[in-house]
C-alpha positions in Angstrom: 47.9 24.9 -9.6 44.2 24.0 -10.3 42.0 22.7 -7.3 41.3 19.2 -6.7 38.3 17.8 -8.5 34.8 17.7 -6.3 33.2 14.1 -5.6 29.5 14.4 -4.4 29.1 11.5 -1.6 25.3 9.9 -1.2 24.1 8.0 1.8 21.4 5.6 0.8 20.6 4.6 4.4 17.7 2.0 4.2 16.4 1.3 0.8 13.1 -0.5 0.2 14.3 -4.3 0.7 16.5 -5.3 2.8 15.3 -6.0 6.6 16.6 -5.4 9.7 17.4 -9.5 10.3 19.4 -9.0 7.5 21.3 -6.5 9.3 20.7 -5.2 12.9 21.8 -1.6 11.9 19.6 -0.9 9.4 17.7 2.3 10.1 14.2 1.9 9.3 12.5 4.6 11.9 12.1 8.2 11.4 14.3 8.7 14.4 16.8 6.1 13.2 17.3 7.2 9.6 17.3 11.2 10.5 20.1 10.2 13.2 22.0 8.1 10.6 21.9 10.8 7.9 22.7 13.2 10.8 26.8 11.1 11.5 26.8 10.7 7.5 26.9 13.9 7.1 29.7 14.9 9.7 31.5 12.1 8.2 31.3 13.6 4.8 28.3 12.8 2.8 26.7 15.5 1.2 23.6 14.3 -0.2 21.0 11.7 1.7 18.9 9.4 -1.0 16.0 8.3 1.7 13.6 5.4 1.7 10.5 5.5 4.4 9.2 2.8 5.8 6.3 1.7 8.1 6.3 1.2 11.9 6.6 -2.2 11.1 9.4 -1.7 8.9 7.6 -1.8 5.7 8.3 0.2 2.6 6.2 3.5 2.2 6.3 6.2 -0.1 3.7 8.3 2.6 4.5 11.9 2.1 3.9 12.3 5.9 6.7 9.6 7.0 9.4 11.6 4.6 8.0 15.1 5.8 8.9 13.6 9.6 12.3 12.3 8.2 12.6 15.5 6.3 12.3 17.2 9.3 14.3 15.4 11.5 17.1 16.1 9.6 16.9 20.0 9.1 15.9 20.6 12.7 18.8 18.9 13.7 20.7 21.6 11.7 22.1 19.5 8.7 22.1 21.1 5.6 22.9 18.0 3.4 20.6 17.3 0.3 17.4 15.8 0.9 16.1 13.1 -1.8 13.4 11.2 -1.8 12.2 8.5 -3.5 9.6 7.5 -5.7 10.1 3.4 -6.3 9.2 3.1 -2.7 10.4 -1.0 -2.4 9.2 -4.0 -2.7 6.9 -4.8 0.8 4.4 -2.6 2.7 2.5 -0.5 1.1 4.3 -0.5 -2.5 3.0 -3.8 -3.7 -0.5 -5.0 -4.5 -1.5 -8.3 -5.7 -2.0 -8.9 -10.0 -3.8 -11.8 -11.0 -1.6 -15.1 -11.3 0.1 -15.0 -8.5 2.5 -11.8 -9.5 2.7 -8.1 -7.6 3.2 -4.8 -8.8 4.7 -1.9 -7.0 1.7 0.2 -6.9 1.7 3.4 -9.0 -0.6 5.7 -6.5 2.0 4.6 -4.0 5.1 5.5 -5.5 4.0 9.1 -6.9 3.2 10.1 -2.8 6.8 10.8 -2.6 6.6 13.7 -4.5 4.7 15.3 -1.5 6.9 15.6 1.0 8.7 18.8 0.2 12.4 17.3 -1.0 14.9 19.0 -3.2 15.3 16.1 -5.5 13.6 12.7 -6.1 14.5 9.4 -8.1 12.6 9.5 -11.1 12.5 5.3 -12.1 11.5 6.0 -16.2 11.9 2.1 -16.6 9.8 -1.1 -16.7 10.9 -4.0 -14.5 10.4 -7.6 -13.5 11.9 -8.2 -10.0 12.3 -11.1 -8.2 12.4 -11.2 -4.3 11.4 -13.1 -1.8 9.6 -15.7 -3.4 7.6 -12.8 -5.4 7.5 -12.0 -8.9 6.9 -7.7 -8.8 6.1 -6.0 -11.7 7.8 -2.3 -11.5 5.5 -0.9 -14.5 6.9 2.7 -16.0 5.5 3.1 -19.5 6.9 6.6 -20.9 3.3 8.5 -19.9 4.0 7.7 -16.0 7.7 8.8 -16.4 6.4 11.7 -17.9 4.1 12.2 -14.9 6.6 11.9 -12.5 9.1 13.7 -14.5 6.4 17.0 -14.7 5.3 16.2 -11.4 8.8 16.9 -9.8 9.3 20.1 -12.5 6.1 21.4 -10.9 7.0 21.1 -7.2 10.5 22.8 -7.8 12.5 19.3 -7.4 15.3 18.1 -9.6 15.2 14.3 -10.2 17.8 11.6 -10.1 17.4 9.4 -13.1 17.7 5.6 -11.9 19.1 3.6 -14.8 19.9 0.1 -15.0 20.6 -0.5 -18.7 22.0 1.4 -21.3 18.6 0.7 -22.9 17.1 2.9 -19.6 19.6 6.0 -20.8 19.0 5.8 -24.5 15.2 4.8 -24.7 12.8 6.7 -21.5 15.4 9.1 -19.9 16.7 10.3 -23.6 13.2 10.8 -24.0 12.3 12.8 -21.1 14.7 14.7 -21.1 14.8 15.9 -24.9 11.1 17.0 -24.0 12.5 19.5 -21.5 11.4 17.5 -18.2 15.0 18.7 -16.9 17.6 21.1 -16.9 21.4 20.9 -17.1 23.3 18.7 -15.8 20.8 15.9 -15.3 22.2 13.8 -12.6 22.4 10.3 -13.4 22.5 7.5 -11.3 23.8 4.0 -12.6 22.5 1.2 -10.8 24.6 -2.3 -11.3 24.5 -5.7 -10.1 21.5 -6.2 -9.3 21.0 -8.3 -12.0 20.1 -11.6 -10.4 16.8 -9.9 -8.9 15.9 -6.8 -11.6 15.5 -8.4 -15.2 17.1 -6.6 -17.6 19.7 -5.4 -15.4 23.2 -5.2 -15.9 26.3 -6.8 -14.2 28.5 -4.8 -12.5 31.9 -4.6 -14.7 34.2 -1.6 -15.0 33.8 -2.5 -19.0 29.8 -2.9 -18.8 30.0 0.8 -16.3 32.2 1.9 -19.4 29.8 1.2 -21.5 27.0 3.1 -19.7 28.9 5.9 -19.0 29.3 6.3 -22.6 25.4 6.5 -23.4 24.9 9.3 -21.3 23.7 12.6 -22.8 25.7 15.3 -23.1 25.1 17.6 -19.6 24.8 14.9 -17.8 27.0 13.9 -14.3 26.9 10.3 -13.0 27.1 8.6 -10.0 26.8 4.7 -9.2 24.8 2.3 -7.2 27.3 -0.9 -6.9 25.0 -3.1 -5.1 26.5 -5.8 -2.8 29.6 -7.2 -3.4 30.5 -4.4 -6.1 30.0 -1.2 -4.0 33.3 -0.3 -3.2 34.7 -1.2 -6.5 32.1 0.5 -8.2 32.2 3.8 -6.7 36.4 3.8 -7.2 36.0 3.1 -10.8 32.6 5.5 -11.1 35.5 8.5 -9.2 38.0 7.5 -12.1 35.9 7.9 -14.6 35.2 11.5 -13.5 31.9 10.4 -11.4 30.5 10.8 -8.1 30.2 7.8 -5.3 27.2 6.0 -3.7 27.2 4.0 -0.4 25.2 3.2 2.2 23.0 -0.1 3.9 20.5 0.5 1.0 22.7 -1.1 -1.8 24.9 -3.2 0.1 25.1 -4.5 4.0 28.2 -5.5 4.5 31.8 -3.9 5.3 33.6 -6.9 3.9 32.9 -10.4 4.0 31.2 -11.7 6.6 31.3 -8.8 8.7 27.9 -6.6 9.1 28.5 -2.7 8.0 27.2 0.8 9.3 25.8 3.3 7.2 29.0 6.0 8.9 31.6 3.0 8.2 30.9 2.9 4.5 30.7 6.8 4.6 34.1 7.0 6.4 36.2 4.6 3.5 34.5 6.2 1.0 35.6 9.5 2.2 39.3 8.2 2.8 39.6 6.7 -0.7 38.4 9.9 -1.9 41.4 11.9 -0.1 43.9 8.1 -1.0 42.7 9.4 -4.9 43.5 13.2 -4.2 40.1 14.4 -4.4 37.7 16.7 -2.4 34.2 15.8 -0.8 32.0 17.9 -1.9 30.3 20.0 1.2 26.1 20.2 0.3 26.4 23.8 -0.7 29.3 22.7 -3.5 26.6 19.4 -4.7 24.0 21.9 -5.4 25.9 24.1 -7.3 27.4 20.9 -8.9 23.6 19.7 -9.8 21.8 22.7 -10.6 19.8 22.9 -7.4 18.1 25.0 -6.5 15.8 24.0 -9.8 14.9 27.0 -11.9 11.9 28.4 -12.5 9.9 27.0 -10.0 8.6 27.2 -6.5 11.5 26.4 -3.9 10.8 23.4 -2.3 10.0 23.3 1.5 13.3 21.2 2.5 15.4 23.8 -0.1 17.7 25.5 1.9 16.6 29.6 2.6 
């Protein structure tokens, strides 16, 4: 009898958006997010996709706030995989002012995550006009600052997580990258959907439209998905039927069902049991880096690797 096929579980804990008046259980603190990731983790998750922010609860890509996180989580003995990211968000210190009344998340910022010693990193090789809060953000990725961050992470021994939102993003800027050898089988993929209404060029969530991206993907690739709000849980059930992996957590979506506030563990937790309702596994962090070709070959081991 063959064994039961693997999911890999990600907490996103905070993102780079939402606020804690949006939702009281937000982690936004070093000391917060570690402890977060830490129940996550004993609840099943096996990798931990983490935004920094400021003491005031601004977004930061400062290589000294991950490190701290970073930390925090490894001293309190979990083992889970670290990823940090490089869009940053869309306050604090990742947006400047452009002329005309319009922002962009600021390049120097975003590339800081790099710095801070995880074993993977989102790797945004796309261009985007976002809308929030009033603001019109400019999220500006031509294919010579993907490249950048792509040969950035290759040097420093970190394996990247491709954030998509079109199939345009998988044919045109990842294709790209990765044909030019900025990454080594399989190239984990992760599809982010519905968050169309703020992220131009963005697709609806839809099992057909997830279909549809799922089918651009090159060949080596594994996939999970980013259903943001209202589509998470669907999203990540029809991401594990098409032979994917699952995403949840405050960053993409804050609530548990209407009207009623989530936790980062509660999301973790149904995940989990729909994963065991669909006779899978979870996937322990030891079996997701042997699933994602971590650690990266070929280069220095990364101070968060596991020894």
């Amino acid at each position: 009898m063959s064994s039961k096929r693997k999911v890999i579980v990600t907490i996103a804990p905070t993102g780079g958006m939402a606020h804690k008046s949006q939702n009281p259980h937000l982690p936004t603190q070093p000391d917060e997010i570690a402890a977060d990731v830490l129940r996550c983790w004993n609840a099943g998750a096996s990798v931990a996709a983490i935004h920094a922010r400021r003491p005031d609860d601004g977004a930061t890509c400062s290589a000294d706030v991950y490190r701290d996180i970073n930390s925090r989580i490894r001293n309190a003995g979990c083992d889970i995989v670290i990823n940090n990211s490089t869009g940053g968000g869309v306050h604090g210190d990742m947006v400047k002012p452009l002329a005309g009344d319009r922002w962009e998340i600021a390049w120097e910022e975003r590339i800081k995550g790099m710095d801070a010693g995880a074993e993977m990193c989102t790797l945004d090789a796309t261009t985007l006009n976002l809308s929030f809060e009033g603001k019109q953000i400019l999220m500006d990725t031509p294919i010579t600052r993907g490249r950048e961050l792509a040969a950035g992470m290759k040097a420093r021994g970190i394996k990247p997580e491709w954030e998509v939102f079109s199939p345009t993003h998988i044919l045109q800027d990842t294709a790209t990258l990765i044909e030019e050898g900025h990454d080594d089988e399989p190239y984990f993929i992760n599809l982010v959907m519905n968050v169309h209404r703020n992220f131009q060029n963005a697709m609806p969530y839809s099992p057909r439209f997830l279909q549809m991206m799922v089918d651009t993907l090159p060949r080596g690739s594994i996939f999970g998905v980013s259903g943001i709000g209202t589509s998470q849980l669907e999203a990540n059930v029809a991401a594990l039927l098409l032979g994917g992996h699952a995403r949840v957590g405050l960053e993409d979506n804050l609530y548990f069902r209407h009207g009623e506030l989530a936790t980062n563990v509660q999301l973790t937790e149904r995940i989990v049991r729909v994963i065991h309702e669909l006779d899978m596994e979870v996937a322990t962090p030891a079996e997701a880096r042997q699933m994602m070709g971590l650690p990266r070959r070929g280069g220095p081991r990364p101070e968060f690797a596991p020894r």
